[in-house]
C-alpha positions as CSV (number, residue, x, y, z in Angstrom):
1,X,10.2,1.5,1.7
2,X,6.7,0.3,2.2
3,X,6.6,1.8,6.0
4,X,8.3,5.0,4.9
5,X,5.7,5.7,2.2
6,X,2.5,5.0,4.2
7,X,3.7,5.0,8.6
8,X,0.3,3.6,9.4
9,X,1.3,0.5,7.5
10,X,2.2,-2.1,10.2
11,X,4.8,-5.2,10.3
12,X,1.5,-7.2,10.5
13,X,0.5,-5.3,7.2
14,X,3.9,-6.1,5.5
15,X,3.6,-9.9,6.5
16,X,0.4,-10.3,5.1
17,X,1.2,-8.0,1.8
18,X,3.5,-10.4,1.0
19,X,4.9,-8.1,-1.5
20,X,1.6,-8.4,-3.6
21,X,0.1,-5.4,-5.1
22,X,-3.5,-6.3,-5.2
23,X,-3.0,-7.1,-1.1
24,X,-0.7,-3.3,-0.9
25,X,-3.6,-1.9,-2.8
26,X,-6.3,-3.4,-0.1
27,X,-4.1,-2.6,3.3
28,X,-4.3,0.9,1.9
29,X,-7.6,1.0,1.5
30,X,-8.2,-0.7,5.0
31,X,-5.3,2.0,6.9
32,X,-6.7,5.2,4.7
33,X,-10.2,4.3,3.5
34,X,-9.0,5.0,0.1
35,X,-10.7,4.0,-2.8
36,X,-9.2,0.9,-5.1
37,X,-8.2,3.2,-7.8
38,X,-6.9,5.2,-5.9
39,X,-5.0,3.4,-4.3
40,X,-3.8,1.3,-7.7
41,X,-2.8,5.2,-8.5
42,X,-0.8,6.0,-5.6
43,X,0.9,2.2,-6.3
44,X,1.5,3.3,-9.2
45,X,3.5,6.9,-8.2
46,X,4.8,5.1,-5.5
47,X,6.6,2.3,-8.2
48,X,7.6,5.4,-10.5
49,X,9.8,7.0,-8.1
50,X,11.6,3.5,-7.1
């Protein structure tokens, strides 16, 4: 669900995410120069809908 969220996340992403959330939060800032908060935001809307 990860890839269908955010396409520019790779398989190489997904490995080394590890299903973390601190390490989701920092590909996501690496793949869309977001900010951390933002990013922990968009987790966060991401989880809500699941």
């Amino acid at each position: 669900r990860v890839k269908e969220t955010w396409g520019d996340i790779t398989d190489s992403d997904i490995e080394k995410i590890e299903g973390k959330r601190d390490r989701l939060a920092g590909v996501l800032q690496e793949r869309y120069g977001k900010e951390k908060e933002a990013a922990e935001k968009e987790i966060d809307q991401w989880l809500s809908r699941l």
